[in-house]
C-alpha positions in Angstrom: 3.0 9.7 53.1 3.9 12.2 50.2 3.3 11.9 47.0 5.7 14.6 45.9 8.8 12.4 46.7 7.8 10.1 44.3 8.2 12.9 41.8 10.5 14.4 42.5 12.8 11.5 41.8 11.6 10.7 38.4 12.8 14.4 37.6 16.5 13.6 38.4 16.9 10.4 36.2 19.9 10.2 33.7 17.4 10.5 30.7 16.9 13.5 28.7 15.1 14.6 26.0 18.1 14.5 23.6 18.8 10.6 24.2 15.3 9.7 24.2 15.1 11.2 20.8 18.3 9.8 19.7 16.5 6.0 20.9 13.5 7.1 19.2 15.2 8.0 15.8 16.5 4.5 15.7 13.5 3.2 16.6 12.3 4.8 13.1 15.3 3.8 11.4 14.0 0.0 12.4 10.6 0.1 11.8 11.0 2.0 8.1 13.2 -1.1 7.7 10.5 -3.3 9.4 7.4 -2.2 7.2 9.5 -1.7 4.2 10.5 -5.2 4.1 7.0 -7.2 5.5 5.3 -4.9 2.9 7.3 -6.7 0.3 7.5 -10.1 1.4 3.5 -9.7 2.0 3.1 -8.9 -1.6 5.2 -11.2 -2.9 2.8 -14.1 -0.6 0.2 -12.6 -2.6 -1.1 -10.1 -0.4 -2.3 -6.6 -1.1 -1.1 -3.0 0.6 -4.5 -1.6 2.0 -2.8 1.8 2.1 -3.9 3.8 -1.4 -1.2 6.0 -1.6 1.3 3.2 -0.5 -0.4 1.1 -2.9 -0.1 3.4 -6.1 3.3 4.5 -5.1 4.8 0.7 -5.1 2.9 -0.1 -8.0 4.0 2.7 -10.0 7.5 2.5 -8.3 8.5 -0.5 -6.7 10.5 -0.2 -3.6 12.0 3.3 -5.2 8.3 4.6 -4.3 7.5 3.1 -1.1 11.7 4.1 0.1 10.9 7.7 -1.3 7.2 7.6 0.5 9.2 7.3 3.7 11.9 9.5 3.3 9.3 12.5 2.5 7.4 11.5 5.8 10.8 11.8 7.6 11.8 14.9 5.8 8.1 16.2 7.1 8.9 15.5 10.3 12.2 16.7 10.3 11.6 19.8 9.0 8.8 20.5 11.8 10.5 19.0 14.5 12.4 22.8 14.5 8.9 24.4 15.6 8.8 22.4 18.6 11.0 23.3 22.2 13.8 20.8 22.5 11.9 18.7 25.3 9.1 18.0 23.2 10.5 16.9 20.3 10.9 13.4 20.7 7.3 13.3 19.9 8.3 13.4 16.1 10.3 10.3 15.4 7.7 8.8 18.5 4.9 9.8 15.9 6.7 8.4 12.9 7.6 5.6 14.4 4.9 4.1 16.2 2.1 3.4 13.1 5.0 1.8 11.5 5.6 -0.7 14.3 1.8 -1.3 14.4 2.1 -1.9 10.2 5.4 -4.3 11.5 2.9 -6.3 13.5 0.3 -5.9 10.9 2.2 -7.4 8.2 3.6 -10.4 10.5 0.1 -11.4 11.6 -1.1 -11.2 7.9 2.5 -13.0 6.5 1.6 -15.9 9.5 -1.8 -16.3 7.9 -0.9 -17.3 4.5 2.1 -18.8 5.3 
């Protein structure tokens, strides 16, 4: 029995890195929208943002600041996704959207708590 078929097979699936990014980029697009909004409806419950920069920039700004928080991380990772070959870079909206799904999940379980 090899192992190598296995493989090989996995190889010639109809995936590629430019759809997996385009999947991932949504998946950013939905979890900015995710955070932005379980942020708010957390604080307005009475709960506080733990996050200090997040924390100064909405109560300095509102939702202007936490929106333009966002879009500089995106622009970050934008703007380095260039340095990386085309295969890897799904690994920049994967890393920007990930720890906001975990804040997503964050926010519900504290919302559930005080609700």
């Amino acid at each position: 029995m090899s192992f190598d078929a296995g493989f090989s097979r996995a190889s010639h699936t109809n995936g590629s890195p430019v759809a997996l990014e385009r999947i991932l980029w949504i998946a950013v697009g939905a979890a900015l929208v995710g955070d932005v909004v379980t942020t708010f409806v957390g604080l307005h419950l009475g709960l506080a943002e733990s996050n200090p920069v997040a924390h100064s920039m909405i109560d300095g700004y509102g939702l202007v600041g936490m929106l333009g928080l966002k879009l500089v991380a995106i622009g970050i990772g934008i703007a380095c996704r260039w340095l990386l070959p085309d295969e890897y870079r799904p690994i920049v909206p994967a890393g920007l959207a990930l720890p906001w799904l975990i804040a997503v999940g964050i926010n519900l379980y504290m919302i559930s708590t005080v609700v």
